[in-house]
Structure formats: structure tokens, C-alpha cells
DSSP file (Angstrom, degrees, kcal/mol; ACC not computed):
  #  RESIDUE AA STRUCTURE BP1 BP2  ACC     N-H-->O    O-->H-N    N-H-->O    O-->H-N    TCO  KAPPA ALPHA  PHI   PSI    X-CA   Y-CA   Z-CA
    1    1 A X              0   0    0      0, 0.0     2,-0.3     0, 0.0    15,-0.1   0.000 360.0 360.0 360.0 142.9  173.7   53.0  137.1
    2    2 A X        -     0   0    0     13,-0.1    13,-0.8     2,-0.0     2,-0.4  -0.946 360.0-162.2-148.0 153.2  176.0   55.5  138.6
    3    3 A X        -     0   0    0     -2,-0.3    11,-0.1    11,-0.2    10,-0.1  -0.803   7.2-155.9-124.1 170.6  175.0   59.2  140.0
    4    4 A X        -     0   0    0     -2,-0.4     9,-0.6     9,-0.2     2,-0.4  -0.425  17.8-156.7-164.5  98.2  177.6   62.1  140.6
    5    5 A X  B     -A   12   0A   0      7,-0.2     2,-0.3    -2,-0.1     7,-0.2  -0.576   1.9-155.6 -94.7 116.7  176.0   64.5  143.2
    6    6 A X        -     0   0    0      5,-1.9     5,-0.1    -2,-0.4     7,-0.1  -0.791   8.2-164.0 -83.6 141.3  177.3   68.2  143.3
    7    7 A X  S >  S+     0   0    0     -2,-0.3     3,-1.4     3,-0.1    -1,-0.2   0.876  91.3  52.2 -56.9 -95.8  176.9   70.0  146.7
    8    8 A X  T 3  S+     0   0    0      1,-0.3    -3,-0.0     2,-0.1    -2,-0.0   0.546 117.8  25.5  -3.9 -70.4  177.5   73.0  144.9
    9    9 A X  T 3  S-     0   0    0      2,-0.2    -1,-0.3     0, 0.0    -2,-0.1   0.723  94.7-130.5 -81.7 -23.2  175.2   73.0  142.1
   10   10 A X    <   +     0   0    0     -3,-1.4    63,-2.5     1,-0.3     2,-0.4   0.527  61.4 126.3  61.8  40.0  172.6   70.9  143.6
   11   11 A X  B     -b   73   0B   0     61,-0.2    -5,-1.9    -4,-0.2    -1,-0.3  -0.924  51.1-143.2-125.1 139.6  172.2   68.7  140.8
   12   12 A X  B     -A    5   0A   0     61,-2.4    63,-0.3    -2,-0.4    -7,-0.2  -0.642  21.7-163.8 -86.1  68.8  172.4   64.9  140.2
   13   13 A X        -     0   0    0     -9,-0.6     2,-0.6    61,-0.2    -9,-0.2  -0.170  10.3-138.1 -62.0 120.5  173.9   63.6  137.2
   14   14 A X        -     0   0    0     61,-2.5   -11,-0.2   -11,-0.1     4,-0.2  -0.575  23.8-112.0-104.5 151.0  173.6   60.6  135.9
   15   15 A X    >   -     0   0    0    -13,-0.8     3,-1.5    -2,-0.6     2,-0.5   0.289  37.1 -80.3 -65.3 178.3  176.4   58.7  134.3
   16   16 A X  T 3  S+     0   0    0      1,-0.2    -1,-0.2    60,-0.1     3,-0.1  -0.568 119.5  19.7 -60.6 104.7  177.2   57.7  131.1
   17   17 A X  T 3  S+     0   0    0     -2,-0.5     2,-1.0     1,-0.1    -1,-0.2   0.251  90.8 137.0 109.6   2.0  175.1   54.1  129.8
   18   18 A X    <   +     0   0    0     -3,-1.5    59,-0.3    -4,-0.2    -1,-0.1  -0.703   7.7 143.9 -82.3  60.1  172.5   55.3  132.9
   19   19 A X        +     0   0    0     -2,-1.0    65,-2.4    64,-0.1     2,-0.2   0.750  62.2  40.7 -54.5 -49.0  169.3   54.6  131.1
   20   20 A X  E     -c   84   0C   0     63,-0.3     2,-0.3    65,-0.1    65,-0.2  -0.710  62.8-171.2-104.3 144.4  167.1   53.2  134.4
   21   21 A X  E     -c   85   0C   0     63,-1.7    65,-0.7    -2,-0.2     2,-0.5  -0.828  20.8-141.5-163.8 127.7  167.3   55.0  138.1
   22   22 A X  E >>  -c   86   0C   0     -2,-0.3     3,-2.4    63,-0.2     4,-1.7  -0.874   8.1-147.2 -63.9  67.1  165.6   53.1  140.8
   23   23 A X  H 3> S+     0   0    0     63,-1.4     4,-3.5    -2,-0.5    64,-0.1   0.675 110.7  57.1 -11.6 -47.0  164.0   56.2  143.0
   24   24 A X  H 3> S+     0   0    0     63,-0.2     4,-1.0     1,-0.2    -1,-0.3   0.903 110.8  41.8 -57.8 -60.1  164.6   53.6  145.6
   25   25 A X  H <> S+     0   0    0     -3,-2.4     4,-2.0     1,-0.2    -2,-0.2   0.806 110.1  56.6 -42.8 -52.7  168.6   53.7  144.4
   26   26 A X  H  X S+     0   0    0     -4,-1.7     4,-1.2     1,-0.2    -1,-0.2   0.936 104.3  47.9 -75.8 -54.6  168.8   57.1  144.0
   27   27 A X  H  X S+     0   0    0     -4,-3.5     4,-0.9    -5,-0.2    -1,-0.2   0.663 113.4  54.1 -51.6 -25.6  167.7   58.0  147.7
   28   28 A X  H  X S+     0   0    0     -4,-1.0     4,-2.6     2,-0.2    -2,-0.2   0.941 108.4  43.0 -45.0 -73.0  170.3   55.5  148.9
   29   29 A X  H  X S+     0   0    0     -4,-2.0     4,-0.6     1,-0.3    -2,-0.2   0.573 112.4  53.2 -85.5 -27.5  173.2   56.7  147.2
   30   30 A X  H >X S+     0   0    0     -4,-1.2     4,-1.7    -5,-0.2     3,-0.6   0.874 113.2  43.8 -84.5 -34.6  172.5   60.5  148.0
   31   31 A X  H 3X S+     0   0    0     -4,-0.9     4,-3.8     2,-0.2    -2,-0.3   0.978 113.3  50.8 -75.3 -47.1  172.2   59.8  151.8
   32   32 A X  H 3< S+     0   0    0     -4,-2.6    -1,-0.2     1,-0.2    -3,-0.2   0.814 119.2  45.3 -42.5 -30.9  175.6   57.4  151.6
   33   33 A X  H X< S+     0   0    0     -4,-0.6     3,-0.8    -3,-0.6     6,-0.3   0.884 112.5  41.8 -97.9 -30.7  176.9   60.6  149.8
   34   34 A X  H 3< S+     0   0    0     -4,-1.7     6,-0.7     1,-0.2    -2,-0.2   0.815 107.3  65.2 -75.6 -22.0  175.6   63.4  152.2
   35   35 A X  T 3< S+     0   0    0     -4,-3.8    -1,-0.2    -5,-0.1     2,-0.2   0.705  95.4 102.7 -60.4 -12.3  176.8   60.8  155.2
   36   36 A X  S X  S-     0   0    0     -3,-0.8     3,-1.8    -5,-0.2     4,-0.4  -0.627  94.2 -54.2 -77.5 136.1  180.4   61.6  153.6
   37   37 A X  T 3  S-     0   0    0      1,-0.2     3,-0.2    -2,-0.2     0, 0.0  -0.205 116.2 -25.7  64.1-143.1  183.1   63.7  154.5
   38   38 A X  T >  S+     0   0    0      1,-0.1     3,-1.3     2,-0.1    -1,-0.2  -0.034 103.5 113.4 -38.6  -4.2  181.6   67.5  155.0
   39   39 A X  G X   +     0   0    0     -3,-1.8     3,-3.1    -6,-0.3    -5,-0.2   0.814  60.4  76.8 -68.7 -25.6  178.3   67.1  152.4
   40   40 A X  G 3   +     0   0    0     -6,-0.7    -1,-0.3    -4,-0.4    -6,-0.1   0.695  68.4  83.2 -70.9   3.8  176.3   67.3  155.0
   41   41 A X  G <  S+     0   0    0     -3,-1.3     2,-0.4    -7,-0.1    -1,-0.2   0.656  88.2  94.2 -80.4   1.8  176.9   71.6  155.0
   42   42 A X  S <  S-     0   0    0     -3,-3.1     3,-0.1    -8,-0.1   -34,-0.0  -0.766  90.5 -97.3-110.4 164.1  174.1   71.4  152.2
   43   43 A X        -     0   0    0     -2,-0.4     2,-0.3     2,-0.0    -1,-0.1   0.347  52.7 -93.8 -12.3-171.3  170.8   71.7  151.9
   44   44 A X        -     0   0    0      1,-0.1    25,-0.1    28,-0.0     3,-0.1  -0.631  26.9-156.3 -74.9 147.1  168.8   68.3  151.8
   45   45 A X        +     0   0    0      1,-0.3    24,-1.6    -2,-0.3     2,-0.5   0.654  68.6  19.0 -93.3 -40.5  168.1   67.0  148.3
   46   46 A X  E     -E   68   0D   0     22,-0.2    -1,-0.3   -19,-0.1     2,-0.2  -0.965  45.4-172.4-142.6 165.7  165.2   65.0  149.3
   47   47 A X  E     -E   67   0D   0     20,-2.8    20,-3.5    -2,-0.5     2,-0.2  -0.868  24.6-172.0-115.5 169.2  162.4   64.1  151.6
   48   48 A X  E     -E   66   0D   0     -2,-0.2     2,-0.3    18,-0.2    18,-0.2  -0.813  20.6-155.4-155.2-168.8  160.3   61.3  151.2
   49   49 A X  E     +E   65   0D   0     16,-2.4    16,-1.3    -2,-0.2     2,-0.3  -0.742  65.1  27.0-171.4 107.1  157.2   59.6  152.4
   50   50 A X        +     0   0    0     -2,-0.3    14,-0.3    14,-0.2     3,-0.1  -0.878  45.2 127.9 126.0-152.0  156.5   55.7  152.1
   51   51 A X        +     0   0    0     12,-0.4    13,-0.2    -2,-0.3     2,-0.1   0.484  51.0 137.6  99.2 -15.6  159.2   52.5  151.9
   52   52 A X        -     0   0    0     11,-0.2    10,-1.8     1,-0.1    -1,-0.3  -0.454  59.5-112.9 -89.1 159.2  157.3   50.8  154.9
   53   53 A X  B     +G   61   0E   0      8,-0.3     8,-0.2     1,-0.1     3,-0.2  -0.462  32.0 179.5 -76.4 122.9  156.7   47.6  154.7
   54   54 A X  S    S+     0   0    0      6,-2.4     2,-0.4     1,-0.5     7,-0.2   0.888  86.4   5.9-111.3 -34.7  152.9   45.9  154.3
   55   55 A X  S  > S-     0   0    0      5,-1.1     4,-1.3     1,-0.3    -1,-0.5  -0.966  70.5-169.2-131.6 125.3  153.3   42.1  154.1
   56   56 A X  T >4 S+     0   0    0     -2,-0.4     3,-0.9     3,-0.2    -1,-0.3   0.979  90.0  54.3 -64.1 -97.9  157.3   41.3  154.8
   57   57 A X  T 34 S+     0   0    0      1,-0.3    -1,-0.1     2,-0.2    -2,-0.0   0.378 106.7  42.8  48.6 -83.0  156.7   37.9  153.8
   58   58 A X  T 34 S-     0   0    0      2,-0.1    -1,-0.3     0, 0.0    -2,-0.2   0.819 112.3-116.2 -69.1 -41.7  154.9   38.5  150.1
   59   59 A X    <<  +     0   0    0     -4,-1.3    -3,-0.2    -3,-0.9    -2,-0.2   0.427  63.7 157.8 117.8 -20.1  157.7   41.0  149.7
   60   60 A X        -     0   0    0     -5,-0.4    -6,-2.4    -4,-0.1    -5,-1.1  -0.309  15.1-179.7 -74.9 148.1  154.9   43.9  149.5
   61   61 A X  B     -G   53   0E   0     -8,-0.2    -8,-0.3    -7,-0.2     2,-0.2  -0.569  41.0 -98.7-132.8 175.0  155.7   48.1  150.4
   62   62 A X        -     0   0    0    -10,-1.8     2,-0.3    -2,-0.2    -8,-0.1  -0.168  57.7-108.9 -86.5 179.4  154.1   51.3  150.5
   63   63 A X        -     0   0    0     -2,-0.2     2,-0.6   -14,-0.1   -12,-0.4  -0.856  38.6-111.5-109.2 153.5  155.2   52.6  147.2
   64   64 A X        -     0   0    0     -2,-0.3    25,-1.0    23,-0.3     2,-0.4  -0.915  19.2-158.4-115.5 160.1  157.9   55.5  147.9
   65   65 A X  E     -Ef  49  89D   0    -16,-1.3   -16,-2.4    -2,-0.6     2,-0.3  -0.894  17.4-169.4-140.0 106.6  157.0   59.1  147.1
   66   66 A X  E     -Ef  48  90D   0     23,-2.2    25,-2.4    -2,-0.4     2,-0.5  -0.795   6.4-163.2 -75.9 127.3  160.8   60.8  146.7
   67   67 A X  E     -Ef  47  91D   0    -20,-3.5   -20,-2.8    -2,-0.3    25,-0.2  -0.851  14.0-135.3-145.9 131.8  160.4   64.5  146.5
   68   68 A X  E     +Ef  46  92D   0     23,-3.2    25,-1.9    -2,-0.5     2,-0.3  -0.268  34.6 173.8 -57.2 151.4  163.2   66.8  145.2
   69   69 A X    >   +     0   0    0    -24,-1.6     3,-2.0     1,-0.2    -1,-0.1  -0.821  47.1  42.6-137.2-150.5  163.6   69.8  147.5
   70   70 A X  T 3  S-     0   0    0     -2,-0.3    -1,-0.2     1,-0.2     3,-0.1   0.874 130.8 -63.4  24.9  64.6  166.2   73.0  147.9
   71   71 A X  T 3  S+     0   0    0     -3,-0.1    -1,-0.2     1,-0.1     2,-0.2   0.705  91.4 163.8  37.1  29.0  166.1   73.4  144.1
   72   72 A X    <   +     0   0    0     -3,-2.0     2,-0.3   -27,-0.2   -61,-0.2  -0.509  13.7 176.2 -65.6 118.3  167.8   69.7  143.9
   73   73 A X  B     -b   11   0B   0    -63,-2.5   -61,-2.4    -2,-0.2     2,-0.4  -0.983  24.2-122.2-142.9-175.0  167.3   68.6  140.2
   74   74 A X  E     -h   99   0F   0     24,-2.0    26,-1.9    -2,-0.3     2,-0.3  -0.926  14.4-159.2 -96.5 133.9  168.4   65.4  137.9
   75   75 A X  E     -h  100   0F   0     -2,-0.4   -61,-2.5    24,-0.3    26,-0.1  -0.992   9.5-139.9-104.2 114.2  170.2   65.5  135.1
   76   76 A X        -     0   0    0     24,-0.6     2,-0.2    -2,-0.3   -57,-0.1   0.128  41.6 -85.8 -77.6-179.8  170.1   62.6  132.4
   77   77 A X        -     0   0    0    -59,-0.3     2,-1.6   -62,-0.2    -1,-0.1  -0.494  47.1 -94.2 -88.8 172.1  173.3   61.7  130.7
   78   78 A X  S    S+     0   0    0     -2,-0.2     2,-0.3    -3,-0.1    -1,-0.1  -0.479  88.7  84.9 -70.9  38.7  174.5   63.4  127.8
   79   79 A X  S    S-     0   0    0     -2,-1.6     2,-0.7    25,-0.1    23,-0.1  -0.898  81.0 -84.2-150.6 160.9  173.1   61.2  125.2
   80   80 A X  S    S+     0   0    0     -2,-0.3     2,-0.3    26,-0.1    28,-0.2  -0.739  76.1  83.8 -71.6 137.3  170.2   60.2  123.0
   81   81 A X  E    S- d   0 108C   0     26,-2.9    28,-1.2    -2,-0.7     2,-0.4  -0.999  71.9 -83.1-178.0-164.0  167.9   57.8  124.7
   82   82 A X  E     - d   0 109C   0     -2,-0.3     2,-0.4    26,-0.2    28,-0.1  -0.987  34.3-151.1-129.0 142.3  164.7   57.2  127.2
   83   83 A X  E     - d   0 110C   0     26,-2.5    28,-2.9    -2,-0.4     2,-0.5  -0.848   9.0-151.8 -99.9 136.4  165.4   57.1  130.6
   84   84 A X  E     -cd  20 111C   0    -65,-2.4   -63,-1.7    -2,-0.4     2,-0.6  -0.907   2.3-154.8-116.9  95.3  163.1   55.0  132.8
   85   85 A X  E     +cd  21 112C   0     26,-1.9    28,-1.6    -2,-0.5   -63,-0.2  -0.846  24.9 158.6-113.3 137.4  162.2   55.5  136.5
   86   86 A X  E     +c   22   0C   0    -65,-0.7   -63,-1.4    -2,-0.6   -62,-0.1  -0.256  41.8  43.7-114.6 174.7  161.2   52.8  138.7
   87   87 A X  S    S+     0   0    0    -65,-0.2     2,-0.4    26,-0.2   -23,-0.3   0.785 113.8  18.6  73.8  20.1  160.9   51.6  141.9
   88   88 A X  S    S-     0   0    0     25,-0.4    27,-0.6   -65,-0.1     2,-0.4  -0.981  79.2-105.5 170.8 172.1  159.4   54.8  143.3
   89   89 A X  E     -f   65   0D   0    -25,-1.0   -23,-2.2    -2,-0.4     2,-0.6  -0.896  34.0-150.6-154.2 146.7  157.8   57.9  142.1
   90   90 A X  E     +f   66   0D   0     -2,-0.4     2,-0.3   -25,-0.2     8,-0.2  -0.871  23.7 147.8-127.5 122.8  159.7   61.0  142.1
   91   91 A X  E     -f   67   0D   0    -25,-2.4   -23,-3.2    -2,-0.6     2,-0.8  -0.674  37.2 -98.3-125.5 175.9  158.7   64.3  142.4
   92   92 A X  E >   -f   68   0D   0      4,-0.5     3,-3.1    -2,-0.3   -23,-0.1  -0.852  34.5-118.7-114.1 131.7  159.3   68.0  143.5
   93   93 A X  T 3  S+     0   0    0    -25,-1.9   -26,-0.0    -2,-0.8     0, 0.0  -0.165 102.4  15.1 -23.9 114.1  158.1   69.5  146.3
   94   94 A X  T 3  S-     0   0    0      2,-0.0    -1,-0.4   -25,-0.0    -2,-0.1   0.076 127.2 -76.9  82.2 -10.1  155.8   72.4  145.6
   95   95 A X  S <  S+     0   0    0     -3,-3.1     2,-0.2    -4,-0.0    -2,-0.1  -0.284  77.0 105.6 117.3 134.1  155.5   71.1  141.9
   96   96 A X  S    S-     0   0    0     -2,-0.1    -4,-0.5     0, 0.0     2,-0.5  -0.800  72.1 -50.9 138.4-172.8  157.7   71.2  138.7
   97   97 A X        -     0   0    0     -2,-0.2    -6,-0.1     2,-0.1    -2,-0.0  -0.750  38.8-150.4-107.7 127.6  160.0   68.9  136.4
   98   98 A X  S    S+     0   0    0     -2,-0.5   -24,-2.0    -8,-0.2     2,-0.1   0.785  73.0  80.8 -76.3 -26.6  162.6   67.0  138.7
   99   99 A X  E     -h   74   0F   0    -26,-0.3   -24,-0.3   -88,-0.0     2,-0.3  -0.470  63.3-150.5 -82.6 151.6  165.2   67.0  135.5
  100  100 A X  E     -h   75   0F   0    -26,-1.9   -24,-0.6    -2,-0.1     2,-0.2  -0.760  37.5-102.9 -92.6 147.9  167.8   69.6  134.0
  101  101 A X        -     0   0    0     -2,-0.3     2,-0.1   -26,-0.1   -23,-0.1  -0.366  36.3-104.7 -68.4 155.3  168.4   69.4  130.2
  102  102 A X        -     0   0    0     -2,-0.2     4,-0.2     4,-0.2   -25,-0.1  -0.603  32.3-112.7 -71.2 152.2  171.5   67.9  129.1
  103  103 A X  S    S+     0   0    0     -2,-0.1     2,-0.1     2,-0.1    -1,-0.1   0.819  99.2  56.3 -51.9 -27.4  174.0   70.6  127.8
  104  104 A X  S    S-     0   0    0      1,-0.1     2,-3.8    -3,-0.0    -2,-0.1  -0.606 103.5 -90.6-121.2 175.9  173.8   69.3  124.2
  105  105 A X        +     0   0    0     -2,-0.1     2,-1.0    -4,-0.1    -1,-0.1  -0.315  69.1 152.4 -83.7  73.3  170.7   68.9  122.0
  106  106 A X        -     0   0    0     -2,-3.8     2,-0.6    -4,-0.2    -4,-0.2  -0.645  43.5-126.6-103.8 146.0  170.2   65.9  122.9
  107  107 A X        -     0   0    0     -2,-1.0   -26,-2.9     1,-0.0     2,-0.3  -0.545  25.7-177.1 -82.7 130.9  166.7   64.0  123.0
  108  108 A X  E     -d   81   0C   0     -2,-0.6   -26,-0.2   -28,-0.2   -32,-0.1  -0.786  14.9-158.5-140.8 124.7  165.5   62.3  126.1
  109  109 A X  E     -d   82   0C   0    -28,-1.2   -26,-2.5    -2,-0.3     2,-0.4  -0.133  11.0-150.1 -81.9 140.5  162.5   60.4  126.6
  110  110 A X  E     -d   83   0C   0    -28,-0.1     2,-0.8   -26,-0.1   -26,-0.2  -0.905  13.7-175.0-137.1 117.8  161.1   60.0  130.5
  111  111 A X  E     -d   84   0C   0    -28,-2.9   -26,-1.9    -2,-0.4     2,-0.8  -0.783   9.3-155.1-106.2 102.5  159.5   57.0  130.7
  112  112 A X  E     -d   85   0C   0     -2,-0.8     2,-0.9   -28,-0.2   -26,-0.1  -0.763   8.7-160.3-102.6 125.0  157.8   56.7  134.4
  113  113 A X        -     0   0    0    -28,-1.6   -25,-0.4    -2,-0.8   -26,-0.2  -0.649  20.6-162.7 -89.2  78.9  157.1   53.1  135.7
  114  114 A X        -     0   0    0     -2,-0.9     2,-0.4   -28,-0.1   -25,-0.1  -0.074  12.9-133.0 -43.8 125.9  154.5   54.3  138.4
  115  115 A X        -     0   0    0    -27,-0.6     2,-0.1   -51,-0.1   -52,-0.1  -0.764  46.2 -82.3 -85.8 161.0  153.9   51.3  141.2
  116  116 A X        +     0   0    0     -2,-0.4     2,-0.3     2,-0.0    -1,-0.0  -0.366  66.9 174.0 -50.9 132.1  150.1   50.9  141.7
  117  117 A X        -     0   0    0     -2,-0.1     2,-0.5     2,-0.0   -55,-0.0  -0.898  29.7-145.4-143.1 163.7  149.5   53.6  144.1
  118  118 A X        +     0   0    0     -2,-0.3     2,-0.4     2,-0.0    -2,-0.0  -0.953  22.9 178.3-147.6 122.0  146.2   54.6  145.3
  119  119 A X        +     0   0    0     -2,-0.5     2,-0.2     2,-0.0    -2,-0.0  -0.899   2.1 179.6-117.7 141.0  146.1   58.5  145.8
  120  120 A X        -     0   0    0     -2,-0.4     2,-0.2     0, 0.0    -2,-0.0  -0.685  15.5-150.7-129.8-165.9  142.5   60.6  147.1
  121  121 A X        -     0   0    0     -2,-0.2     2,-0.1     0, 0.0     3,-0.1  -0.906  16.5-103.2-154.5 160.6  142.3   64.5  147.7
  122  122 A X        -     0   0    0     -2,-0.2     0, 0.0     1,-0.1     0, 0.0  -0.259  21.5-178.2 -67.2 162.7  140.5   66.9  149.8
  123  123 A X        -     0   0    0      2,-0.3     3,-0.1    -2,-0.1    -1,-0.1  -0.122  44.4-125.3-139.8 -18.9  137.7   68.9  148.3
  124  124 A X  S    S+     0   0    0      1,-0.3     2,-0.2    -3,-0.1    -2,-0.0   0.526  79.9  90.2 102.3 -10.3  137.3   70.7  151.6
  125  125 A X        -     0   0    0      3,-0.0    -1,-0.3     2,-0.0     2,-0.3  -0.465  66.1-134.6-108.1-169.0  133.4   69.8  152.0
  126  126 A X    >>  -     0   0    0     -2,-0.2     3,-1.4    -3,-0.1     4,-0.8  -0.895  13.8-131.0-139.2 102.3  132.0   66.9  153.7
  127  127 A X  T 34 S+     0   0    0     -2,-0.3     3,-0.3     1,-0.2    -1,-0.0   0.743 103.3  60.2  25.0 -84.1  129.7   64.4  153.3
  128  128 A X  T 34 S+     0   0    0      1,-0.2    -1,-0.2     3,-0.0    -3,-0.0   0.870  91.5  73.6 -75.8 -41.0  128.1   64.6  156.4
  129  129 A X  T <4 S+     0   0    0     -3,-1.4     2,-0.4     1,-0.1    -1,-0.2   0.885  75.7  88.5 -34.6 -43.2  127.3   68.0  155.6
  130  130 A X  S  < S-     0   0    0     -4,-0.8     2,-0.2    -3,-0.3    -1,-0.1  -0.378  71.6-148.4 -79.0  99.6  124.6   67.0  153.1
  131  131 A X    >>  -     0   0    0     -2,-0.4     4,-6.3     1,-0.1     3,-0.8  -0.452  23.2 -95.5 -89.3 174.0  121.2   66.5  154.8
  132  132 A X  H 3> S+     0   0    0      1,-0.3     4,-3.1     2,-0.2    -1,-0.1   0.776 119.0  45.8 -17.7 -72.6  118.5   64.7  154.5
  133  133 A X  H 3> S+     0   0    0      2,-0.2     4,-2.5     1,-0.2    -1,-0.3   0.677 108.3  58.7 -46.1 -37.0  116.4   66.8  152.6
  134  134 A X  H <> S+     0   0    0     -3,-0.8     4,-2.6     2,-0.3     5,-0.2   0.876 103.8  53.4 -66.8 -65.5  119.2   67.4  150.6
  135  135 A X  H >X S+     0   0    0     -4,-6.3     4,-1.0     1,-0.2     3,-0.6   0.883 114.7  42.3 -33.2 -86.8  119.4   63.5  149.8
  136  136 A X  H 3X S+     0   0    0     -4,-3.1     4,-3.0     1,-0.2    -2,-0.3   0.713 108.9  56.0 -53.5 -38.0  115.9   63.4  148.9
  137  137 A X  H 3X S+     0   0    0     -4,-2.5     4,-1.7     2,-0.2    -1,-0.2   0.974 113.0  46.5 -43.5 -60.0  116.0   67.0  146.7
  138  138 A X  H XX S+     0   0    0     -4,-2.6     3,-7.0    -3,-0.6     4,-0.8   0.882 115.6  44.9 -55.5 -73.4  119.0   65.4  144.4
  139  139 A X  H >X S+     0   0    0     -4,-1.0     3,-1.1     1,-0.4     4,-1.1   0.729 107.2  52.0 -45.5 -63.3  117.3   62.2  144.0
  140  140 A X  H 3X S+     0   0    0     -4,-3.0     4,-0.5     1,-0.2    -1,-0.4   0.545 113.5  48.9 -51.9  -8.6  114.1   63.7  143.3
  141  141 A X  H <X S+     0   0    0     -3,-7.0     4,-1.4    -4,-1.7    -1,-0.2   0.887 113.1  52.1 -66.9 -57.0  116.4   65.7  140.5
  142  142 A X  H << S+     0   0    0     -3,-1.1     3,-0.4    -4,-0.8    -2,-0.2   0.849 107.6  44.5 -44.9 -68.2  117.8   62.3  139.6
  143  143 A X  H  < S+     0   0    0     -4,-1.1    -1,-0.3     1,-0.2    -3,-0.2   0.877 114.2  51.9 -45.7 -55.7  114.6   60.3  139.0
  144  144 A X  H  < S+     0   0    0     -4,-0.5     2,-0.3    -5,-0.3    -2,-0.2   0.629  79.9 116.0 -71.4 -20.9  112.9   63.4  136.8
  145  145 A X     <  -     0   0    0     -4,-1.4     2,-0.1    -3,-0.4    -4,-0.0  -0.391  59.7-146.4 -55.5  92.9  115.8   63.7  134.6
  146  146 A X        -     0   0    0     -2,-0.3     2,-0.5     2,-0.0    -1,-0.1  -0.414  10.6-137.3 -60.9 142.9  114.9   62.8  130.8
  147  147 A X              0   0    0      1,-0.1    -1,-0.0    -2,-0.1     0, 0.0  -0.917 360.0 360.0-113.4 140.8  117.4   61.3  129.0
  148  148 A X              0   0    0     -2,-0.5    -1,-0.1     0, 0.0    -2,-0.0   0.716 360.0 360.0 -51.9 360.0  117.9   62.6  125.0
């Protein structure tokens, strides 16, 4: 698997016979490349959020959460085929598709190998909000409630 990271454009391309990219891989090989020479006068490509270690031992991680930023995108290789990313989960920052098309009409399938991840959300209320009375009103909804 091979990348070739433009400053310039802000796009990662991947080479030719590049089927699989390792999220893991991918964050590696862009910091090895912005530690080179002068790359570091751009933007960031990514931030990220996980990678730690839970049992060292068993071998077990946090899963890591890659997230394109500064209009940073991927670009598959020029070819037909399905691309597969592992190792990771990769996204963009505010939202959107992390790839460019290939210049030519080509089809490419993106097959994401998700790790087991366990994700919640806000809803903004609370629980604890919810009195008593309030308990007992739903239930007493709950219980009266015919069923067809």
C-alpha cells in the first residue's frame, strides 16, 4: 500500500495495486511525511482521537477515530475495484465523504471494516430531570395501554 501526499492540493492518493489502507497506516505515513523537509508549512491533514491502549497484554485498543481536516481528502487509485478500510475509522471533521473521484470513470466500491466501537450521544435532557410523579404518570400510561 503506498500513498503520495500533495501539500499543495491537499489530497492523498493512493497508489497503483492499493486496494486496503489501514487508517492506522495512513496516519503514520502522513505525519513521517509532514515531519519531512518543509511539509510542515501546511495545514494539518488530520486529527484524531483514540490508539490508547486497554489491555497491552491481549493486544486490545481504543479503536482510532482519524478525522480529515483543512479540506484534506483521499483519493483511490485510478482503477476499477473496492477499496477496503481497516484498522480505524475515518472520517471528516464537520461531516462529508473523506474521498475524491478518480479522474477517469472508474468504479470504486468503499468497503468499511468498522472495529467494534461503542458510540452514545447527547439528547440535551436528563434523566434526573424526570420526577416522580412523572415516573408514575408514564407508567400509569404504560399499564392502560390496549394492545390491537
Amino acid at each position: 500500500m503506498g500513498f503520495i501526499i500533495n501539500g499543495n492540493t491537499k489530497v492523498i492518493t493512493l497508489s497503483a495495486g492499493t486496494t486496503a489502507v489501514s487508517v492506522r497506516d495512513l496516519w503514520s505515513r502522513w505525519v513521517d511525511w509532514f515531519l519531512t523537509g518543509d511539509n510542515g508549512k501546511y495545514l494539518p491533514a488530520f486529527n484524531y482521537v483514540g490508539g490508547d491502549d486497554i489491555d497491552p497484554i491481549s493486544g486490545t485498543i481504543i479503536p482510532i477515530y482519524a478525522f480529515l481536516m483543512n479540506g484534506w481528502k483521499l483519493k483511490p487509485q485510478e482503477a476499477n475495484h473496492t477499496l477496503t478500510i481497516i484498522d480505524g475509522v475515518l472520517l471528516v471533521n464537520g461531516g462529508g465523504d473523506p474521498f475524491n473521484n478518480t479522474n477517469g470513470s472508474y468504479v470504486v466500491r468503499i468497503n468499511y471494516q468498522q472495529p467494534v466501537q461503542a458510540i452514545s450521544f447527547s439528547t440535551g435532557g436528563s434523566i434526573s430531570s424526570i420526577t416522580e410523579q412523572d415516573k408514575l404518570d408514564i407508567a400509569d400510561k404504560v399499564w392502560i395501554k390496549t394492545l390491537p
